[in-house]
N, CA, C and O atoms as CSV, one atom per row, in Angstrom:
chain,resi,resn,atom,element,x,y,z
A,1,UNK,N,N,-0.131,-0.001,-24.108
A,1,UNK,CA,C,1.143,0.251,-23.451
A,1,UNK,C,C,1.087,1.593,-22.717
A,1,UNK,O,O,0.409,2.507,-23.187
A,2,UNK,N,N,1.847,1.758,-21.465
A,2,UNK,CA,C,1.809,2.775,-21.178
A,2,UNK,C,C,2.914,3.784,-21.241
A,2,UNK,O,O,4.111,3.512,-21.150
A,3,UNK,N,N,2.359,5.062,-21.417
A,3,UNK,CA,C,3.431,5.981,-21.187
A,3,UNK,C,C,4.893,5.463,-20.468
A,3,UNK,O,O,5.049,4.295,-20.112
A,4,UNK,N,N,5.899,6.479,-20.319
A,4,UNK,CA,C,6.596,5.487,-19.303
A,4,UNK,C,C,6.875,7.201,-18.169
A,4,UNK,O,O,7.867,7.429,-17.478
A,5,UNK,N,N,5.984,7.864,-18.297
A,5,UNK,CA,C,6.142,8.508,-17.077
A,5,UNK,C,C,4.811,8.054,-16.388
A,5,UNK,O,O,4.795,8.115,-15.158
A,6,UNK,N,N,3.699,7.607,-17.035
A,6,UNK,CA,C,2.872,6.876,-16.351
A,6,UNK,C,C,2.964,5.526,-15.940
A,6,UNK,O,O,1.983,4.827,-15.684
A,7,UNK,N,N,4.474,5.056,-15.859
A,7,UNK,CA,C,5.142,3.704,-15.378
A,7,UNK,C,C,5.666,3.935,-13.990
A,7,UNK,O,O,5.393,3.313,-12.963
A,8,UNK,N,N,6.623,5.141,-14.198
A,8,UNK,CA,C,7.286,5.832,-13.488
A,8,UNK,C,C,6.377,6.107,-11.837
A,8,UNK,O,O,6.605,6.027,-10.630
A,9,UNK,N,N,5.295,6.454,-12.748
A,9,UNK,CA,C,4.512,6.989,-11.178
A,9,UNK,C,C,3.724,5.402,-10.699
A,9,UNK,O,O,3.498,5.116,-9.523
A,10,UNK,N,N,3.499,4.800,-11.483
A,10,UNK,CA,C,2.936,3.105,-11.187
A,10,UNK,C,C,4.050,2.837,-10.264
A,10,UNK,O,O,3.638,2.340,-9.216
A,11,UNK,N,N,5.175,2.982,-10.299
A,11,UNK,CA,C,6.200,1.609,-10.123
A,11,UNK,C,C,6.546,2.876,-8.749
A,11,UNK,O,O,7.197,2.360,-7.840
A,12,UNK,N,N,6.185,4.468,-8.498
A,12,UNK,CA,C,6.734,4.808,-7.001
A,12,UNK,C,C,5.393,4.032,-6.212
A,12,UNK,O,O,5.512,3.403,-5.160
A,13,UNK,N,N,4.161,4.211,-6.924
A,13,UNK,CA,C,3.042,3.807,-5.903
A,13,UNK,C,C,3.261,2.756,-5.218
A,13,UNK,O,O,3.115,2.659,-4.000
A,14,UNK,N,N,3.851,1.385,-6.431
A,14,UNK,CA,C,3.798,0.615,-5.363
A,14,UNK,C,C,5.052,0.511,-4.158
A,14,UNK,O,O,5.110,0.111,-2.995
A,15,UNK,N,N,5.961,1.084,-5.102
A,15,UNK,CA,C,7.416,1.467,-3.838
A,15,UNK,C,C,6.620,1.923,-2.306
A,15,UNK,O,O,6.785,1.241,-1.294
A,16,UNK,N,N,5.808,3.088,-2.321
A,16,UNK,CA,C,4.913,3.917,-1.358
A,16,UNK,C,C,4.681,2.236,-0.911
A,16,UNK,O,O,5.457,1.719,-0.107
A,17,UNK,N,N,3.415,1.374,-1.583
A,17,UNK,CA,C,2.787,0.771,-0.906
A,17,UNK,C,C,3.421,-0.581,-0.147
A,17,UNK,O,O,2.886,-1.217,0.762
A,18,UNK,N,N,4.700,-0.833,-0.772
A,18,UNK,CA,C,5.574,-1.775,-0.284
A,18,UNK,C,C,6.113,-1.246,0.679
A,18,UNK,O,O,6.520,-2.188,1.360
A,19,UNK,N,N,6.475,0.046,1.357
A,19,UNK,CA,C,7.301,0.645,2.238
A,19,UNK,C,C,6.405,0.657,3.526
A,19,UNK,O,O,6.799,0.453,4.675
A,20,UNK,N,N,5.268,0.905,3.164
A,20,UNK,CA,C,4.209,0.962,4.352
A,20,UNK,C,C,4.022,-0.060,4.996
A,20,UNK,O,O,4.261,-0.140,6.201
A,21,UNK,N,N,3.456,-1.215,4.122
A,21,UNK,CA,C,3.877,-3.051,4.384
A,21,UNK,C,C,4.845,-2.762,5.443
A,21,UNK,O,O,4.488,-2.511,6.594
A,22,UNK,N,N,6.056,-2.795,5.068
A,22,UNK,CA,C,7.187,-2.974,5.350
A,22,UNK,C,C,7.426,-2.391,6.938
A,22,UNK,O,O,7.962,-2.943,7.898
A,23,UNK,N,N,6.759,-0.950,6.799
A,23,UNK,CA,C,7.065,-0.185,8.491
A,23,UNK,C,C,5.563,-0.630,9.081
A,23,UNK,O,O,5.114,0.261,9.802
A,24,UNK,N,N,4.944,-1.434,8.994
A,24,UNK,CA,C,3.382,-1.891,9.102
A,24,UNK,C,C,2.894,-0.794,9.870
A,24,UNK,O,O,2.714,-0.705,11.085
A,25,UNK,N,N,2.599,0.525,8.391
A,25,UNK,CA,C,1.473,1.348,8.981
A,25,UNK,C,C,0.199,0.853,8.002
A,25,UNK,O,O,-0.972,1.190,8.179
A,26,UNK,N,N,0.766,-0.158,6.765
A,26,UNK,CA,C,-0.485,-0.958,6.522
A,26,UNK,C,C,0.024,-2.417,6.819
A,26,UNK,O,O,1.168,-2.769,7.108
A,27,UNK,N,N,-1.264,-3.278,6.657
A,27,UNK,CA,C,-1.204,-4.634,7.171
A,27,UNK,C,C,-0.960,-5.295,5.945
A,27,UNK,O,O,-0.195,-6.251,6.074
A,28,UNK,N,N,-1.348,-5.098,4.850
A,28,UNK,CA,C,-0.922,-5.537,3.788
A,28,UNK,C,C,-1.794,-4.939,2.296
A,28,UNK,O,O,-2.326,-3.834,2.188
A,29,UNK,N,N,-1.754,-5.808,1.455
A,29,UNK,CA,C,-2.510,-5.489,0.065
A,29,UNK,C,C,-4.222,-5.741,-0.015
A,29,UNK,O,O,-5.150,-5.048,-0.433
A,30,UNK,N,N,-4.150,-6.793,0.468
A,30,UNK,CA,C,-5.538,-6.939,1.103
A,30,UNK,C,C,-6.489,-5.677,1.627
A,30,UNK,O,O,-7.459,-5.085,1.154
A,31,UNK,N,N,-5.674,-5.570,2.905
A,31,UNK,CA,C,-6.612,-4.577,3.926
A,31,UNK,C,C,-6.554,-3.381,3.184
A,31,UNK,O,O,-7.686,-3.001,2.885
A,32,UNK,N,N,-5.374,-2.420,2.648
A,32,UNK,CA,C,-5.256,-1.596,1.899
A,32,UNK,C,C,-6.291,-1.437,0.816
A,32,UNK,O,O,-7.041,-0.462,0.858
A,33,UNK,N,N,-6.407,-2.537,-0.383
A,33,UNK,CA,C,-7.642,-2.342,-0.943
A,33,UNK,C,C,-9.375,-2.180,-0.593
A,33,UNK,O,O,-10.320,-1.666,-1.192
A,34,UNK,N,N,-9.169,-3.097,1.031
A,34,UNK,CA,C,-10.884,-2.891,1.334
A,34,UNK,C,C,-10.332,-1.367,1.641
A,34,UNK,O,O,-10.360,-0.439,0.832
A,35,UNK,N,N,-9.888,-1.322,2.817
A,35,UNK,CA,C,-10.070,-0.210,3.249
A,35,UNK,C,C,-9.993,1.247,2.729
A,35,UNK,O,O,-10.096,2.325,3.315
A,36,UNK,N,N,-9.717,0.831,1.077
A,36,UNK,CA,C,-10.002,2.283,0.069
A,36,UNK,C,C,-10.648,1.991,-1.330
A,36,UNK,O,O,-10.511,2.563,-2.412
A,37,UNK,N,N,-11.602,0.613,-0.842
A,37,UNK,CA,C,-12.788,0.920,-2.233
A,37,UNK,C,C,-11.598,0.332,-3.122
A,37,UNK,O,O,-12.135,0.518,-4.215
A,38,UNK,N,N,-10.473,-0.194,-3.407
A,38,UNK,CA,C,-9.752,-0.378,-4.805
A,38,UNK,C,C,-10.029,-2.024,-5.168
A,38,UNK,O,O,-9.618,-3.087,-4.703
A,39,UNK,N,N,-10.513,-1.818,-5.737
A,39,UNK,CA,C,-10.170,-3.804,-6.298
A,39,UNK,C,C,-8.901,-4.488,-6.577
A,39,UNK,O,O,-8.148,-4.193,-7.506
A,40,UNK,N,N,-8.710,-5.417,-5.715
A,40,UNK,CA,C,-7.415,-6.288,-5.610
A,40,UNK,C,C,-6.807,-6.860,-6.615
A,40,UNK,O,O,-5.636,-6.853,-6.997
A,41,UNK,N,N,-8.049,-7.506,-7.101
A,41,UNK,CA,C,-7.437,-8.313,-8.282
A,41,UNK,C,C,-6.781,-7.225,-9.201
A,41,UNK,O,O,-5.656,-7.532,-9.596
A,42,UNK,N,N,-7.237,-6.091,-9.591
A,42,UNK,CA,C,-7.208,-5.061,-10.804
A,42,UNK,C,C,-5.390,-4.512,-9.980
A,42,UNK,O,O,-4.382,-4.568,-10.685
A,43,UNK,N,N,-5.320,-4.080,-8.627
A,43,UNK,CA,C,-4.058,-3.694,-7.943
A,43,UNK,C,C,-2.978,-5.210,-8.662
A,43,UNK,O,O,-2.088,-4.988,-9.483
A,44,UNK,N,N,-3.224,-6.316,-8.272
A,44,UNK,CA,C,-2.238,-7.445,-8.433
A,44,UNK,C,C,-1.890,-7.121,-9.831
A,44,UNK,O,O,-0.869,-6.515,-10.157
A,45,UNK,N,N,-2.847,-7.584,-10.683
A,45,UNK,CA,C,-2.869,-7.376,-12.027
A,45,UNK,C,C,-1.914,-6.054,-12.760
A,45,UNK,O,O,-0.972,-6.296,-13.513
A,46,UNK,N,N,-2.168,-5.225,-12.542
A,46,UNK,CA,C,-1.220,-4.205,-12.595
A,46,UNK,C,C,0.039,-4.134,-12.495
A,46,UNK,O,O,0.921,-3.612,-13.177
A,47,UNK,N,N,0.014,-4.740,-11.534
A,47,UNK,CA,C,1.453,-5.126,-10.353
A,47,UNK,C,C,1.997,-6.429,-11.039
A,47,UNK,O,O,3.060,-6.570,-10.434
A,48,UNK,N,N,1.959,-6.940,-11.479
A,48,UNK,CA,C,2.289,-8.168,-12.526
A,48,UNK,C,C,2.654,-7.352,-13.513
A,48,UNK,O,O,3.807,-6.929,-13.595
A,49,UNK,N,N,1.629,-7.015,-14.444
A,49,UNK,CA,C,1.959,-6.416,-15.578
A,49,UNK,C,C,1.653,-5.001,-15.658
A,49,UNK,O,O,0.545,-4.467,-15.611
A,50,UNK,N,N,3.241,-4.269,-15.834
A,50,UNK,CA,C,3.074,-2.630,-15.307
A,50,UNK,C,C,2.835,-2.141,-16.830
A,50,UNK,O,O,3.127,-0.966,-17.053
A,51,UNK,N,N,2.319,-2.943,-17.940
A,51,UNK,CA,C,1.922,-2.382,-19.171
A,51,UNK,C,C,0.528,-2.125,-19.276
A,51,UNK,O,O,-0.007,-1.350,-20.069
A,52,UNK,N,N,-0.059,-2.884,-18.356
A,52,UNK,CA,C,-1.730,-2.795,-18.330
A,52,UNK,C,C,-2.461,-1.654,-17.735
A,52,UNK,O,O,-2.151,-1.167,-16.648
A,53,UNK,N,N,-3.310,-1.295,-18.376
A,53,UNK,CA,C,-4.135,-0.015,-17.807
A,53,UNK,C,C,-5.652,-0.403,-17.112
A,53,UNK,O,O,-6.839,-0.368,-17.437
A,54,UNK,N,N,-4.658,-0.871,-15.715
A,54,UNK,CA,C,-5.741,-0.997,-15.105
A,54,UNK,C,C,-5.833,-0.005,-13.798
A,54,UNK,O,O,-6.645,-0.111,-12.878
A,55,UNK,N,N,-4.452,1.322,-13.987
A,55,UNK,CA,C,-4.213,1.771,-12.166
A,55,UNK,C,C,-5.386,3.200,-13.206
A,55,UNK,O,O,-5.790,3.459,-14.340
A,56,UNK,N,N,-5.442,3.776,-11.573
A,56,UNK,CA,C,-6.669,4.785,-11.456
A,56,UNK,C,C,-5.717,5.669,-10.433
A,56,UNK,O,O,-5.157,5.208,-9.438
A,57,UNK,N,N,-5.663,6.806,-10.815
A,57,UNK,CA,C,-5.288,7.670,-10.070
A,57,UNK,C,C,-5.813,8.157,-8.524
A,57,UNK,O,O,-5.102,8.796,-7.749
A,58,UNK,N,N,-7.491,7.630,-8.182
A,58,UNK,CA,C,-7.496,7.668,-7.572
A,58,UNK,C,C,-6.791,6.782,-6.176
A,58,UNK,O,O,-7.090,6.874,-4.985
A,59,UNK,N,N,-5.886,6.023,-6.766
A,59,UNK,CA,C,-5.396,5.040,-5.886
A,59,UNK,C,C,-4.071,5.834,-5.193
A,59,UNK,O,O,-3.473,5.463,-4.182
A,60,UNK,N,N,-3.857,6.698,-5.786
A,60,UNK,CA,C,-2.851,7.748,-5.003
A,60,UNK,C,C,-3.320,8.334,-3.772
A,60,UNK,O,O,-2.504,8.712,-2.931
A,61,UNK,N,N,-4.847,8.468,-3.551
A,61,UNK,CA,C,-5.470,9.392,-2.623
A,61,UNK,C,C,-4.988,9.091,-1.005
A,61,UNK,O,O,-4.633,9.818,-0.078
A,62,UNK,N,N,-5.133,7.922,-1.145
A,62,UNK,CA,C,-5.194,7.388,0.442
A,62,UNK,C,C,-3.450,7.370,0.741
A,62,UNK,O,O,-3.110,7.908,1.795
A,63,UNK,N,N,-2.752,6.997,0.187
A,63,UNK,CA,C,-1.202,7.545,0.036
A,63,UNK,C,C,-1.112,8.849,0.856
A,63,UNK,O,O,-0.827,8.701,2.044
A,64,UNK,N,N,-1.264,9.814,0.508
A,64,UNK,CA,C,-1.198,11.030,0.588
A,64,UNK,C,C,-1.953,11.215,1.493
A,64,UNK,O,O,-1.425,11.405,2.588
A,65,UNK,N,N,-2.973,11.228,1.439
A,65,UNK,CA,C,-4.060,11.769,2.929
A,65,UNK,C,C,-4.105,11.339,4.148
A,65,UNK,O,O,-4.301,11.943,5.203
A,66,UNK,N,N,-3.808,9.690,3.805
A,66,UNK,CA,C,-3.785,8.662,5.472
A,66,UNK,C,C,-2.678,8.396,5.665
A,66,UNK,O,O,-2.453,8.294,6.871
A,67,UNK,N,N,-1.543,8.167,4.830
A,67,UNK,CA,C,0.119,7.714,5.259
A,67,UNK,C,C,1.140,8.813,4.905
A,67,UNK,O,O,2.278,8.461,4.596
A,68,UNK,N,N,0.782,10.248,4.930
A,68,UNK,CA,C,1.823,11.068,4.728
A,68,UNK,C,C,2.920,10.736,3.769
A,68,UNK,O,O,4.070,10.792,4.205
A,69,UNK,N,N,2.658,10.284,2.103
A,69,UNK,CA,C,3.281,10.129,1.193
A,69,UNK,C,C,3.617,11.365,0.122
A,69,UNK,O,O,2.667,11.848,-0.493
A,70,UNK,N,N,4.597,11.739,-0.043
A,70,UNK,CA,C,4.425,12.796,-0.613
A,70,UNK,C,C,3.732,13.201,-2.059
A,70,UNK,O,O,4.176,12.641,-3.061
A,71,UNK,N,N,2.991,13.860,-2.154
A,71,UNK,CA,C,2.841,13.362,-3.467
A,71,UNK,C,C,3.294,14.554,-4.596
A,71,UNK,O,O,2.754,14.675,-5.695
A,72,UNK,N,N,4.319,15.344,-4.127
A,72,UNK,CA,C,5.284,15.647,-5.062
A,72,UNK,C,C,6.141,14.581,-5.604
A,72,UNK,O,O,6.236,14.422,-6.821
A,73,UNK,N,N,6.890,13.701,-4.595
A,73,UNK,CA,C,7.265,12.281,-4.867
A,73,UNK,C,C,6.595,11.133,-5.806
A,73,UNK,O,O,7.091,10.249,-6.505
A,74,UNK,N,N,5.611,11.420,-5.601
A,74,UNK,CA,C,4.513,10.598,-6.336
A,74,UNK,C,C,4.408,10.772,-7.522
A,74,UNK,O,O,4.679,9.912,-8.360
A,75,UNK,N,N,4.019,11.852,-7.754
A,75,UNK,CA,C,4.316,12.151,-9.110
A,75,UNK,C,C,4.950,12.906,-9.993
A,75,UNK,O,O,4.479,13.294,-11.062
A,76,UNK,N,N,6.030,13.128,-9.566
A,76,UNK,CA,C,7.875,13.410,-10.130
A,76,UNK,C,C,9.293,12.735,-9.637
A,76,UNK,O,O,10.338,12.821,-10.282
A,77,UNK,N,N,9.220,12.392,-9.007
A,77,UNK,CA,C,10.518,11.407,-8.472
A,77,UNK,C,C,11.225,12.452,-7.578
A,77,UNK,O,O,12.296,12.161,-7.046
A,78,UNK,N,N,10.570,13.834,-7.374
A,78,UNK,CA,C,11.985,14.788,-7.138
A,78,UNK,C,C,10.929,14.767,-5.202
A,78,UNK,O,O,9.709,14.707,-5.052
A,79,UNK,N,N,11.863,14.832,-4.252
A,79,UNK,CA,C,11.970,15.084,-3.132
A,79,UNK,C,C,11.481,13.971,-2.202
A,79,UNK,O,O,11.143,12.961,-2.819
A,80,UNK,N,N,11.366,13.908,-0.962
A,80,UNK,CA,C,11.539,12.332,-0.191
A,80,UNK,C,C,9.930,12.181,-0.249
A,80,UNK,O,O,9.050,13.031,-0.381
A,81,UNK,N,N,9.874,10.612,-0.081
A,81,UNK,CA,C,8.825,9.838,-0.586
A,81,UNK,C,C,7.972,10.116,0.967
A,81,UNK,O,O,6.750,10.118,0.819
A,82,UNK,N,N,8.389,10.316,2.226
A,82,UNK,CA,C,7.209,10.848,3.245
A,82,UNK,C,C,7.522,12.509,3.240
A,82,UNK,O,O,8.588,13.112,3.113
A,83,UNK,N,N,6.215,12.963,3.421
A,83,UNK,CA,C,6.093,14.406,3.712
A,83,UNK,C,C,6.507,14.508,4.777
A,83,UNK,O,O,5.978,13.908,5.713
A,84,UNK,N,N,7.758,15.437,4.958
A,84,UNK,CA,C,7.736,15.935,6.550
A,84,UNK,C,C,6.746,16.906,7.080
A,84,UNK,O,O,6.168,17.768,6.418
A,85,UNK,N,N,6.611,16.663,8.380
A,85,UNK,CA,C,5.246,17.104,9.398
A,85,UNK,C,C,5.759,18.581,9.600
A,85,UNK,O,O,6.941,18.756,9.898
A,86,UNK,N,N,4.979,19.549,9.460
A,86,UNK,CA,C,4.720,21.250,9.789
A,86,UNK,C,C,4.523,21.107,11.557
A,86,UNK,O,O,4.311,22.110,12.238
């Protein structure tokens, strides 16, 4: 079972990764996983069942580095989920 602040940050990632979908700066779950090394099945799986320890922190990376996600947001709930631009 997991923590539930390590739920907390599961359940913004995929908020992040559903929002991106959504403004299609990604194409979907698919392309998202080739295009950062993550295994799909292990992302779905997760995503089904948010008790399973299958997420990897590195799956936050590309969030943050390629889609301007905040990742104060990411991992505290406190301030908006895109970084505003300097």
């Amino acid at each position: 079972m997991q923590p539930v602040e390590s739920k907390q940050i599961i359940e913004r990632f995929f908020s992040a990764l559903d929002f991106l979908i959504e403004s299609k700066k990604i194409r979907g779950v698919s392309t998202f996983c080739r295009y950062h090394g993550i295994k799909r099945e292990s992302l779905i799986k997760q995503r089904n069942d948010p008790d399973r320890a299958l997420f990897k922190v590195s799956w936050l990376t590309p969030l943050v580095r390629y889609y301007g996600i905040n990742p104060r947001w990411l991992l505290t709930g406190f301030g908006p989920m895109i970084k505003k631009r300097k």
